[in-house]
VOGUGU-586421 format. One line per field, with one value per residue (C-alpha): residue number from 1; residue in one letter; x, y negated, z negated. Coordinates in steps of 0.001 Angstrom, whole numbers. Layout:
N
i = (NUM,...) $
aa = (A,...) $
xx = (X,...) $
yy = (Y,...) $
zz = (Z,...) $
This chain:
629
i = (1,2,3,4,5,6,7,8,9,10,11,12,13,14,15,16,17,18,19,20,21,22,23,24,25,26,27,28,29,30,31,32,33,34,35,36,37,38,39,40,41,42,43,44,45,46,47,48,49,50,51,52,53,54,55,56,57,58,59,60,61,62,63,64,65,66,67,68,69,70,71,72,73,74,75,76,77,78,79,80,81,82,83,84,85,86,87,88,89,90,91,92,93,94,95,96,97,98,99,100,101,102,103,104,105,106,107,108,109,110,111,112,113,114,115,116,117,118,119,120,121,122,123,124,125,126,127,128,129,130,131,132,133,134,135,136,137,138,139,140,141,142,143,144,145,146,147,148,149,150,151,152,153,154,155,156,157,158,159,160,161,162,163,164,165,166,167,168,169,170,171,172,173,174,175,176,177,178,179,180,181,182,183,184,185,186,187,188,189,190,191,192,193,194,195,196,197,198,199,200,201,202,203,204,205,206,207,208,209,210,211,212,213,214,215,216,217,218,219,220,221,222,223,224,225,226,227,228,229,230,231,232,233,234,235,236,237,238,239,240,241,242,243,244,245,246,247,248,249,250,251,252,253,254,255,256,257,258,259,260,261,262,263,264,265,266,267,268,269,270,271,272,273,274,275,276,277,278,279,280,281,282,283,284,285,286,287,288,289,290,291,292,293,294,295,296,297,298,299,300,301,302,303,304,305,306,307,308,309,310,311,312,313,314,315,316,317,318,319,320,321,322,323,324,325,326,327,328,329,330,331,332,333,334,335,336,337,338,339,340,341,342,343,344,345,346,347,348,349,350,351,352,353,354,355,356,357,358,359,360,361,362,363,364,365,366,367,368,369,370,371,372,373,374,375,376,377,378,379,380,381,382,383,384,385,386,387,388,389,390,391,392,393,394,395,396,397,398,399,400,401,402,403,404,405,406,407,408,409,410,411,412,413,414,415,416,417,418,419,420,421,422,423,424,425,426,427,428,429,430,431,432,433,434,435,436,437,438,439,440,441,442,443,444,445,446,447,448,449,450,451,452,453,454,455,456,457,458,459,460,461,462,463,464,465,466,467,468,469,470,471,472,473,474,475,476,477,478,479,480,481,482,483,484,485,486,487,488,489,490,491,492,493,494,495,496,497,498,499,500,501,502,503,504,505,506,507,508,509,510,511,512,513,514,515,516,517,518,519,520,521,522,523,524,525,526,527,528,529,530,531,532,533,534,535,536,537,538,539,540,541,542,543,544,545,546,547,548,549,550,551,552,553,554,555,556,557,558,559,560,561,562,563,564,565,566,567,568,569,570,571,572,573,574,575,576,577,578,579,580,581,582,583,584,585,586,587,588,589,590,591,592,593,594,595,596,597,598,599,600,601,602,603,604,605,606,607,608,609,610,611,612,613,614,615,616,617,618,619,620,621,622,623,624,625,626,627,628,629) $
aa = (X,X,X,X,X,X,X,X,X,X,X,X,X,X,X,X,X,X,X,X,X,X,X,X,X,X,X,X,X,X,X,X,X,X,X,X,X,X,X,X,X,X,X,X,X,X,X,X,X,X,X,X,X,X,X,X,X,X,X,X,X,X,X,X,X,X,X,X,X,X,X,X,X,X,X,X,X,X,X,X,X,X,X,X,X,X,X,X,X,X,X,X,X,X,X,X,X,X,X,X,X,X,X,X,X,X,X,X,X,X,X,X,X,X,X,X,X,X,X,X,X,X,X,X,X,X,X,X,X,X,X,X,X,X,X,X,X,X,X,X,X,X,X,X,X,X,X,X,X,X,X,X,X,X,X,X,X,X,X,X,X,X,X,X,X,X,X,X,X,X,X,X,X,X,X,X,X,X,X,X,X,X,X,X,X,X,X,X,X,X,X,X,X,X,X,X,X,X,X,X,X,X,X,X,X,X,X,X,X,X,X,X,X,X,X,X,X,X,X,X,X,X,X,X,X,X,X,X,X,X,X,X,X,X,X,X,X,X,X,X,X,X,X,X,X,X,X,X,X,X,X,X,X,X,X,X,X,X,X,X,X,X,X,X,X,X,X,X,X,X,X,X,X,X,X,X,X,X,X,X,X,X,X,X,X,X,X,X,X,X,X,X,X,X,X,X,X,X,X,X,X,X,X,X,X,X,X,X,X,X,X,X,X,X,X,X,X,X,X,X,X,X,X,X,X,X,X,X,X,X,X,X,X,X,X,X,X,X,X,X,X,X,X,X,X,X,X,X,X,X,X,X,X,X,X,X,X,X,X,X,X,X,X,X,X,X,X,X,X,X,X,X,X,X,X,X,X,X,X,X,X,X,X,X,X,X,X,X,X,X,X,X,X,X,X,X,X,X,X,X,X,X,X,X,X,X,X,X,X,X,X,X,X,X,X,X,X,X,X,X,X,X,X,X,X,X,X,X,X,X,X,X,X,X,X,X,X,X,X,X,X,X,X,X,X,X,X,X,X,X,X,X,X,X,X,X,X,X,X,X,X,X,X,X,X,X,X,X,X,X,X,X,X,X,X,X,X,X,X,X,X,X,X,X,X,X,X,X,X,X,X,X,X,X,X,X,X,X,X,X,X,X,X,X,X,X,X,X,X,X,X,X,X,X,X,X,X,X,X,X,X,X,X,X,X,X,X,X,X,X,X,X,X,X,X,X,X,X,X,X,X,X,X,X,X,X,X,X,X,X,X,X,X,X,X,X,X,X,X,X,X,X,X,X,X,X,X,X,X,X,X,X,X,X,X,X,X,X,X,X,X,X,X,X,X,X,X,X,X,X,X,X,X,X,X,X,X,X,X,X,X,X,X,X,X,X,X,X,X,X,X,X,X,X,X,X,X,X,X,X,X,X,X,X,X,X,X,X,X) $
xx = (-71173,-70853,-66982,-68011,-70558,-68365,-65547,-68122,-69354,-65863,-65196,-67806,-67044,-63721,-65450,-67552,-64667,-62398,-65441,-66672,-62705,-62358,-65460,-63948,-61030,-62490,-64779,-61888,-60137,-62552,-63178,-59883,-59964,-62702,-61363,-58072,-60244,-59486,-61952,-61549,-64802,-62485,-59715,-58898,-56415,-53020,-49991,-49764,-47785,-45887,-44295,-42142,-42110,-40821,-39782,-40978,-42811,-43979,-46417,-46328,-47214,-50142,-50000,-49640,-53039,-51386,-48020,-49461,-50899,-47244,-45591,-43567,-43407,-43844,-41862,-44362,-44138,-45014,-46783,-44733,-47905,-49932,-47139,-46808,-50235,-50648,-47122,-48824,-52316,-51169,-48959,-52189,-54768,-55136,-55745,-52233,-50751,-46862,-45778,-44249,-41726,-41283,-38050,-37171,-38054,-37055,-35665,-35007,-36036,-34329,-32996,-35024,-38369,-36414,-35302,-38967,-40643,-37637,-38461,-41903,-41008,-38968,-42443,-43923,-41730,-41386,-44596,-43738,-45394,-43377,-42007,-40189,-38276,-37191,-35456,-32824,-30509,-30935,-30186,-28566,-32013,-33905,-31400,-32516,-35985,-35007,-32638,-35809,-37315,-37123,-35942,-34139,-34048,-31752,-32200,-28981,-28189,-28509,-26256,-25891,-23341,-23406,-22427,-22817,-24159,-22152,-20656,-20206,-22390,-22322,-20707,-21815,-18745,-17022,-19927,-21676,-17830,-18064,-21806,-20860,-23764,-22849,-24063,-24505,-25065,-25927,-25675,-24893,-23403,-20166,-21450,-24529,-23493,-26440,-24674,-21549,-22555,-22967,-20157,-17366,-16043,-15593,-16858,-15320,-12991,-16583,-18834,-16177,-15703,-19359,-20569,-18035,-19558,-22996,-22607,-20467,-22892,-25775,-23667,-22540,-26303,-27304,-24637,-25977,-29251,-28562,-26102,-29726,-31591,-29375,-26479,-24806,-24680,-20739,-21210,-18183,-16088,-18935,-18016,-14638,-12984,-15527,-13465,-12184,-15572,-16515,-13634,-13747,-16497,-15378,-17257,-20177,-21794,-25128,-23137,-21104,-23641,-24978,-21589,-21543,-25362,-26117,-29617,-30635,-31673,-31027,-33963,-35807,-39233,-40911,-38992,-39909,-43415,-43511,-42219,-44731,-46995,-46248,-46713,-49811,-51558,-51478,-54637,-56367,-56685,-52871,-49073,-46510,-45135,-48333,-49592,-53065,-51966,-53818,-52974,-52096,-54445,-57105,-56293,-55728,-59447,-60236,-57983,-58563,-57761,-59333,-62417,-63322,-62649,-61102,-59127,-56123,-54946,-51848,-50672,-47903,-45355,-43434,-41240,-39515,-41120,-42200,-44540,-48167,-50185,-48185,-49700,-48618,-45144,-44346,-45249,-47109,-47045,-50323,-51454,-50267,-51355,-54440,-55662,-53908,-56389,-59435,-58915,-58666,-61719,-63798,-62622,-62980,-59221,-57822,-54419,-52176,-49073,-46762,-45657,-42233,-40447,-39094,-35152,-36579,-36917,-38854,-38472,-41072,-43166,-41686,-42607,-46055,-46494,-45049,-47591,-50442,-49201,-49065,-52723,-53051,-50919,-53251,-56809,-54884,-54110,-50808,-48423,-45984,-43504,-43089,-39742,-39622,-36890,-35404,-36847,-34285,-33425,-36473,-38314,-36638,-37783,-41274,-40682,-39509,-43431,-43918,-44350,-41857,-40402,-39854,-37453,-35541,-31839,-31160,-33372,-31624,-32112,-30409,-28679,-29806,-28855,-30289,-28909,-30550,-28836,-29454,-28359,-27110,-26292,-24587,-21360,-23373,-25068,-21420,-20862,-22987,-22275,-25311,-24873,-27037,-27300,-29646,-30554,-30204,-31959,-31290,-28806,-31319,-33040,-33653,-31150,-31028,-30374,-30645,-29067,-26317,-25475,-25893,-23863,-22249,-25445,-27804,-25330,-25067,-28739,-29436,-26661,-28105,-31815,-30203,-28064,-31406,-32694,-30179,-30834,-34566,-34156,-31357,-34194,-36544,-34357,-32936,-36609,-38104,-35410,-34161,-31006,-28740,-28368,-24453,-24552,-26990,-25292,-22576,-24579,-25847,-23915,-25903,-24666,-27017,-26845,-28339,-30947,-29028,-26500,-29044,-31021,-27451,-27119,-30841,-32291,-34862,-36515,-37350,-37292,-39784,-42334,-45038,-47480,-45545,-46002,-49916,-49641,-47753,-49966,-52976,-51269,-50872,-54658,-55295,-56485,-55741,-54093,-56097,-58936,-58070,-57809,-55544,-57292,-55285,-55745,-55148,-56757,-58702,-57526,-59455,-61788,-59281,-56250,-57921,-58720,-54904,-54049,-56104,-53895,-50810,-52012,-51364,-51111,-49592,-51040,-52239,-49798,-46531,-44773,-45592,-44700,-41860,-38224,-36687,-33224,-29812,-26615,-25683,-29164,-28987,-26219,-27665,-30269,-28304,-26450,-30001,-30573,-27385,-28801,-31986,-30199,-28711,-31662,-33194,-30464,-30507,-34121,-33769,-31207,-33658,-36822,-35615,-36901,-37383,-34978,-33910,-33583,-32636,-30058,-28123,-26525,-30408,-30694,-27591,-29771,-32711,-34191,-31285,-33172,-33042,-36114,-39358,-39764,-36174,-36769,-40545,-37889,-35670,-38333,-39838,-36602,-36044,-39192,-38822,-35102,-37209,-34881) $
yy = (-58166,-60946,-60149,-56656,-57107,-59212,-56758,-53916,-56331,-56892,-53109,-52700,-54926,-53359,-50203,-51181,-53435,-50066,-47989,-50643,-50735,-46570,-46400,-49192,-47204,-44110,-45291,-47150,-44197,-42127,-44169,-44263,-40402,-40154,-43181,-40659,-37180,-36262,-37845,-35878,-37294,-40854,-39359,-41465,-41027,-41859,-40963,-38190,-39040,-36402,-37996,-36145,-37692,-35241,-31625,-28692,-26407,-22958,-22999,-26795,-27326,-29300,-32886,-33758,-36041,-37746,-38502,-42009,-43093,-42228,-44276,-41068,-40126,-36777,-35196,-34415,-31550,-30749,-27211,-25766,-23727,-26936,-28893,-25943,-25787,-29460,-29302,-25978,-27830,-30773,-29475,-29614,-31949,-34596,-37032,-36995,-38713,-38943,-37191,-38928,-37795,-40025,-38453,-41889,-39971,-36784,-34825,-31694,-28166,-24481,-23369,-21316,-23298,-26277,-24628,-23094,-26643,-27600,-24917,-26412,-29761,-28392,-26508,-29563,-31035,-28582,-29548,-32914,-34606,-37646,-36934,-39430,-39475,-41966,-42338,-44948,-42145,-38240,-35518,-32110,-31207,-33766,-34362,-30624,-31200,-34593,-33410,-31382,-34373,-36533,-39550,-39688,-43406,-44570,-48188,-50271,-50668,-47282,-43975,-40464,-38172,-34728,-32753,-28894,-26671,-25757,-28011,-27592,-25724,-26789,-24617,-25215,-22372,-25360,-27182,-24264,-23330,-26793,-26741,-23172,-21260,-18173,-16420,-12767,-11816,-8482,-7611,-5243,-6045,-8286,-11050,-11049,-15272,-16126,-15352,-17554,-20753,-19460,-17594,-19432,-22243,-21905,-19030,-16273,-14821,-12771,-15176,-17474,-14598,-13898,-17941,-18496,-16191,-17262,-20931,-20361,-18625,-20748,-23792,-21933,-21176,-25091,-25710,-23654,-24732,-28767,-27572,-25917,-29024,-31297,-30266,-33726,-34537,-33980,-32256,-30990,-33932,-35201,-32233,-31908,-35886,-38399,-40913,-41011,-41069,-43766,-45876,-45973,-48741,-50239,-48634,-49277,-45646,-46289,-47268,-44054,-41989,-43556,-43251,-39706,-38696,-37901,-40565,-42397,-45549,-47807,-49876,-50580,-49748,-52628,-51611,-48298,-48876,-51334,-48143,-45534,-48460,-48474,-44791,-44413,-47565,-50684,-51365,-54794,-56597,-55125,-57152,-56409,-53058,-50944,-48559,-46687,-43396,-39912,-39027,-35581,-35182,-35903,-33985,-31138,-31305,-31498,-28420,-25966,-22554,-19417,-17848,-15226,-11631,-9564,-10334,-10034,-10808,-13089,-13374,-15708,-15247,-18382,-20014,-18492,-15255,-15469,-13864,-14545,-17220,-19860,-22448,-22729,-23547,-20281,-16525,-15892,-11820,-12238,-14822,-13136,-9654,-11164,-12744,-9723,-7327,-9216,-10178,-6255,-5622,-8442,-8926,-6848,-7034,-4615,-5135,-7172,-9562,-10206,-13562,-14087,-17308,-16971,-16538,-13972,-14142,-11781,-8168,-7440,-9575,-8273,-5192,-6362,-7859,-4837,-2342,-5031,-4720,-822,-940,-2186,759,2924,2249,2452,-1017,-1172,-4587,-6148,-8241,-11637,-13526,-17157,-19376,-17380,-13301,-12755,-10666,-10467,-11395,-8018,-6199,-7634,-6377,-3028,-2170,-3179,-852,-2956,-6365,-9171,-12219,-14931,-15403,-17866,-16169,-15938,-12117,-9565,-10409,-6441,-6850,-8385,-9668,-10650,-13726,-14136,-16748,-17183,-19815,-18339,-20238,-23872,-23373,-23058,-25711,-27777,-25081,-22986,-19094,-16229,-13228,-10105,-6231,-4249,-577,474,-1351,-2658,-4833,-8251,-7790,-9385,-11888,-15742,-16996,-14468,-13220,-9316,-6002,-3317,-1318,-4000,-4875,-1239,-1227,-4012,-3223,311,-764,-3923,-791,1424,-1649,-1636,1847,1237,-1275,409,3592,1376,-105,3329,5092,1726,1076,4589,4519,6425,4937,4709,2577,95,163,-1257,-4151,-4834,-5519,-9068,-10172,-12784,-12333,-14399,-12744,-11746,-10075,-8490,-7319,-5946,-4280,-2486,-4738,-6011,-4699,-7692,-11474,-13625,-15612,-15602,-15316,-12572,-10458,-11346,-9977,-6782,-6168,-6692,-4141,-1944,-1615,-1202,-4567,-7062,-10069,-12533,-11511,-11531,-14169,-15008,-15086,-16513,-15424,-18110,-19670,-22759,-25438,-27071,-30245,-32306,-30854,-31589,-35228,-35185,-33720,-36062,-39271,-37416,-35744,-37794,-41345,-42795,-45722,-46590,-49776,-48077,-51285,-52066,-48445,-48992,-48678,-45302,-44725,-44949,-43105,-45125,-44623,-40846,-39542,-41421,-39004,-36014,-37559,-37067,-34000,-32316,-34316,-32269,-29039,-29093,-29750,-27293,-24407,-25330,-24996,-21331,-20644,-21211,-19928,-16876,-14372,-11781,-9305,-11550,-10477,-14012,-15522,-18575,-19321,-20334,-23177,-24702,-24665,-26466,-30343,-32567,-33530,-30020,-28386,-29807,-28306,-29914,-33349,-33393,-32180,-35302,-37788,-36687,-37268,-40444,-41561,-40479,-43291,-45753,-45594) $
zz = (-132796,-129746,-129559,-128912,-126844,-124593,-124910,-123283,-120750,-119569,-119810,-117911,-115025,-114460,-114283,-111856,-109967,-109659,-108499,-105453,-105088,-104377,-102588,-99751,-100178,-99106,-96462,-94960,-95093,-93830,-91080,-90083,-90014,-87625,-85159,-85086,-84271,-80424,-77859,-75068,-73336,-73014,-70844,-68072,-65610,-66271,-67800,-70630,-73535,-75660,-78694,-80402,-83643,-86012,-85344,-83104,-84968,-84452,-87448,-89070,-92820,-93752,-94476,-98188,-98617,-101492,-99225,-98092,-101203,-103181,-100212,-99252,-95947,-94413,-92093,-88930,-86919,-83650,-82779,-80142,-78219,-78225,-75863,-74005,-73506,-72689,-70634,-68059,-68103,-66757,-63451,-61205,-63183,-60777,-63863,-65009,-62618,-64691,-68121,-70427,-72716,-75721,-77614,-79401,-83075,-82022,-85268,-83318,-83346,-83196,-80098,-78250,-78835,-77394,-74362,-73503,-74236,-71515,-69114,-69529,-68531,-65053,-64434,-64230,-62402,-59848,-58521,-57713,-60415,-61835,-65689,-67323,-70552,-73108,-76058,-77059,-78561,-77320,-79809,-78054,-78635,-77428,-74478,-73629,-72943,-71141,-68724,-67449,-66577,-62937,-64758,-67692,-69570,-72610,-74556,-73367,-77222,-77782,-76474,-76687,-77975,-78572,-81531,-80946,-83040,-86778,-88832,-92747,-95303,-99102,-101204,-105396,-106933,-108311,-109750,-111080,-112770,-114299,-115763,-117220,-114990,-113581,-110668,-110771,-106852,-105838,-102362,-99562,-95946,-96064,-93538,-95769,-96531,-98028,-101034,-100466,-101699,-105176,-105212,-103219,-102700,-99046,-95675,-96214,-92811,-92173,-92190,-90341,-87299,-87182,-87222,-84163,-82115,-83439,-82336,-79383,-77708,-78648,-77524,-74021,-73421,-74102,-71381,-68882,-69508,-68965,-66350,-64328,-65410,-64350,-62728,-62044,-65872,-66851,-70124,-70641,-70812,-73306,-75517,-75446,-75064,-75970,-77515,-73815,-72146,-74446,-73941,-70241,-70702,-74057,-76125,-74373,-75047,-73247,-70139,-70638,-70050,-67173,-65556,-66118,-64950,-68011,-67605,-64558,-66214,-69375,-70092,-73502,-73935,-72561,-69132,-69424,-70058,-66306,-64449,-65547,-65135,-61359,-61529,-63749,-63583,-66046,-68323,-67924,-71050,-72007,-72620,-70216,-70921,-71764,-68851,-68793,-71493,-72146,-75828,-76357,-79427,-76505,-73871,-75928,-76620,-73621,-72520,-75413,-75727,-73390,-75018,-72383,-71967,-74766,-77936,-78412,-82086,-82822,-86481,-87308,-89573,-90237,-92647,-95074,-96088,-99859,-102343,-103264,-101431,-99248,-97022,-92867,-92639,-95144,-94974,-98336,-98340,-99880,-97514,-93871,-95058,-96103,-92917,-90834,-92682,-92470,-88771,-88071,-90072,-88441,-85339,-82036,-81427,-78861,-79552,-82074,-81113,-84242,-83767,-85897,-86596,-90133,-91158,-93944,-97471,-100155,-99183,-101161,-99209,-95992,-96292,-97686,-94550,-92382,-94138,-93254,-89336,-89647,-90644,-87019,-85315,-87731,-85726,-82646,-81408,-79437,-81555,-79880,-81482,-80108,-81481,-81555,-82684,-85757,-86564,-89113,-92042,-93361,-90116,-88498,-91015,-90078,-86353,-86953,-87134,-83046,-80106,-78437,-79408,-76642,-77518,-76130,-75273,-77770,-80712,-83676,-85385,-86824,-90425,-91930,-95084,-98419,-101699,-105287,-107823,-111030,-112310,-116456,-118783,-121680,-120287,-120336,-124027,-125276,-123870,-126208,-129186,-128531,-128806,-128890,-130403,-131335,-131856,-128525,-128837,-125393,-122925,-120916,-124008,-123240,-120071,-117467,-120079,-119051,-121836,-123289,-119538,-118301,-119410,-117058,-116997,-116086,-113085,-112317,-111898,-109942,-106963,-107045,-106772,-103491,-102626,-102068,-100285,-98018,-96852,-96485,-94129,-92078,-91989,-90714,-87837,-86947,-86454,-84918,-82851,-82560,-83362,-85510,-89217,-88836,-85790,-87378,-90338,-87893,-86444,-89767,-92537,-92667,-89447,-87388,-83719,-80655,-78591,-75253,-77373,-79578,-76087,-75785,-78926,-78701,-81128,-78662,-75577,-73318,-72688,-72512,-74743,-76625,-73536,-72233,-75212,-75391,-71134,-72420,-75319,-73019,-70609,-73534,-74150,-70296,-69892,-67321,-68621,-67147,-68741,-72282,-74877,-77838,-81240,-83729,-87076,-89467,-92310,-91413,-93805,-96259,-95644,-98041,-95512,-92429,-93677,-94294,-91365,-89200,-89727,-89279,-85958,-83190,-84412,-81514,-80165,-76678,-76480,-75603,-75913,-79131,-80469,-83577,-81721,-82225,-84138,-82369,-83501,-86857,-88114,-86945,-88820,-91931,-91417,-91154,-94355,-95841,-95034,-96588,-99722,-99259,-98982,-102114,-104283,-102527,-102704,-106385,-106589,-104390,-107056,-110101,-108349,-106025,-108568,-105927,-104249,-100766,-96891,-95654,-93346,-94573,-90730,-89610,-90556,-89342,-86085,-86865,-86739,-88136,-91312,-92570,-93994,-93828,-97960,-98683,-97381,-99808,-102674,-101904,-101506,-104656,-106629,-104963,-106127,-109578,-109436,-107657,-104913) $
């Protein structure tokens, strides 16, 4: 009876040892949630910091609250309106006396949100006010946004080369061949590529033709914008001979591009930090290198959104476009139609901006979605389509519900087409001596069928029902863009274009931004802009999320000096190395999981941040987690 007794007293006192243990846990936790919350009360003047650790975001996911306690770390993302906002806010505050443009962890971002958060950055700048960037090795992207700034700075040991966008796209025909799995694709429009991974083992001549004209127009518009920025930077030797540049100082890469104005100074941080120090002031109390800072997180506070006047309603869709619920980051069908519908019923909205930034996905849930904005045209508010980055395949068919659809040169759009796989195994259970076999009473019986493959009917069905897809979605460009169905059958076919040529084409009306579509949906409903207000209508996250979300926020720390040192070009293209890594277990995991008849554009995301897909990179983390590695 004593042993057991002293076997429950010492159960007992580990009980109580791992309870006091998760309660300091959490309140150390906790506290270290509210010490991050924005303070905008202790502003000061001084320099603002933007660090773009991560990627530029137009909608970014929420913070995985188990990410830090499985050691894995998630990729952070930047929301592109809240820099923009900060960026405009701070041309004529007289308390930011420099901006500071911290690009060291810069992963990238698509095209045409880089080149407005540059434009931003020249706005600033145009009024005289100092901005500075730094970063010891500049991305294209990230050298976009810098070139916008009055001084440009690179780390001596690091450098900058540029890559352009393209390079190669994994293609699984081979592997799939091997492992006996075959993929039955279903599709219409013959640059529809999506497709080609499963089914090839290289691009096809379409996909080749139509990806050349893709990136060399998104590379000649990067050009011209760096060449406006900063017009002594020589670019094109950069692009077209760098072993050459780089050997005219001995390999010395940083010193390379200072010789060829492509930065103004080479300095680590601790340099850096003493110049906007002379500019901004330097904090008493502080080491060498630190200057008086205004976090973003906090000035955001203190600059928050417009409330007066009006409403005008903004509903994102971004992310891949998928069925059911989805958190930010994806368009759940269920999810955007959702909020859509309850922010019309609700809310005193006088008009509705569509905000798109998605490279498609689930028709299904596309046109779930489109229905949901045609609820809006129904009680007579005037929608206007606002592209961002990417409004593609599935995303068009999202925007062929505006009024009138604004976009930017460099949006990527178009790809009109869509495509189902299915994939079978019948091929990979012989493999192992596994067969199958059965009583069919019609020929559709257990078809499509995983395991012994599908018959000629059940393919016959499927390309008809993709087919009848097809022209659905070419009937819904032609009457929303009013043309006739042969000549977008023409510029369809699955073909991405960029958005000057697609301004060209009649796929979009105008150029501009987001805050040029709110103005011309505000115009729309007879109201002046300037008197109106966005309302955002999205789903506030949960009180588990926004404890999440608060560490991952803005954790940058008022000592600039002692901020980690960024990556240079070595530890770069180990990233990108990564991120192909990522792609495939995610392609095989769209492979498995696509279930639903697809309008999505494979070409996208050759243009986005360099470690691929936020969803990807969580996939590869997991699995290298599971090895240990």
């Amino acid at each position: 009876m004593k042993l057991v007794r002293g076997a429950w007293k010492i159960l007992v006192g580990i009980k109580d040892f791992l309870v006091l243990v998760f309660m300091l846990l959490f309140f150390t936790a906790l506290f270290a949630a509210l010490s991050h919350r924005p303070n905008k009360a202790g502003l000061r003047d001084g320099a603002l910091v933007i660090a773009f650790n991560g990627t530029l975001s137009e909608q970014p996911e929420d913070n995985d609250p188990l990410a830090s306690v499985t050691g894995r770390r998630a990729l952070k993302q930047l929301r592109l309106r809240d820099v923009l906002r900060a960026l405009d806010s701070a041309k004529s505050d007289a308390r930011v006396k420099a901006v500071v443009l911290d690009l060291d962890s810069f992963m990238g971002g698509y095209p045409a949100a880089v080149a407005e958060v540059g434009e931003a950055v020249r706005r600033v700048r145009a009024t005289g006010k100092p901005v500075l960037a730094y970063a010891t090795g500049y991305t294209d992207a990230g050298y976009l946004i810098a070139a916008n700034a009055s001084e440009v700075w690179l780390n001596p040991m690091g450098g900058t080369l540029f890559a352009g966008p393209g390079g190669r796209q994994l293609y699984y025909k081979g592997l799939l061949d091997k492992l006996g799995v075959t993929a039955h694709v279903y599709k219409v429009g013959k640059f529809k590529s999506a497709v080609e991974p499963y089914i090839r083992a290289d691009m096809s001549p379409e996909a080749r033709e139509a990806n050349q004209a893709l990136y060399g127009g998104i590379l000649a518009q990067w050009q011209q914008n760096v060449a406006t920025a900063r017009p002594k930077a020589r670019i094109a030797d950069y692009l077209t001979k760098p072993d050459q540049v780089v050997a005219t100082t001995g390999g010395d890469i940083a010193l390379a591009n200072l010789n060829y104005g492509l930065v103004d100074k080479l300095g680590d941080r601790l340099a850096f930090g003493k110049r906007v120090a002379e500019i901004a002031g330097k904090p008493t109390g502080k080491p060498a290198g630190n200057f008086n800072a205004i976090k973003l997180s906090n000035w955001l506070a203190a600059n928050p959104l417009p409330t007066g006047g009006e409403a005008i309603g903004v509903i994102t869709v971004a992310g891949e476009i998928v069925d059911g619920e989805a958190g930010p980051g994806s368009a759940g069908g269920d999810t955007v139609s959702g909020l859509l519908l309850k922010g019309l019923a609700e809310k005193k909205l006088k008009a509705l901006v569509v905000r798109i930034d998605s490279p498609g996905g689930s028709a299904l849930a596309s046109e779930q979605i489109r229905q949901a904005v045609l609820q809006a045209k129904a009680q007579g508010l005037p929608v206007v389509v606002s592209m961002g980055s990417l409004a593609a395949s599935g995303g068009y068919w999202v925007a062929t519900a505006g009024d009138v659809i604004f976009a930017e040169p460099n949006t990527i759009t178009g790809s009109i087409g869509i495509f189902g796989i299915i994939p079978t195994f019948e091929n990979t259970l012989a493999k192992i001596g596994v067969t199958t076999d059965g009583v069919q009473t019609t020929p559709m019986t257990g078809q499509p069928d995983v395991t012994g493959g599908t018959n000629e009917v059940t393919d016959r069905v499927l390309q008809a029902g993709i087919s009848n897809g097809y022209a659905r979605f070419i009937q819904r460009v032609s009457e929303s863009r009013k043309l006739p169905p042969q000549r977008v059958d023409e510029i369809g076919q699955g073909r991405v274009w960029i958005g000057g040529v697609a301004h060209q084409l009649r796929l979009v009306d105008r150029f501009g931004g987001l805050q040029a579509a709110i103005d011309e949906a505000a115009k729309r409903a007879n109201l002046d802009p300037a008197k109106v207000h966005a309302t955002y209508l999205e789903k506030e996250p949960s009180s588990w999320i926004a404890f999440a979300n608060a560490f991952a926020e803005d954790d940058s720390d008022d000592d600039w000096a002692e901020q980690p040192a960024g990556a240079d070009l070595y530890a770069r293209i180990a990233l990108e190395r990564r991120g192909l890594v990522g792609q495939a277990l995610g392609d095989a995991r769209r492979l498995s999981a696509g279930g639903s008849v697809q309008a999505r554009c494979l070409e996208c995301g050759g243009f986005g941040p360099a470690g691929g897909r936020a969803g990807d990179q969580n996939l590869f983390d997991l699995v290298m987690a599971r090895f240990g590695l």
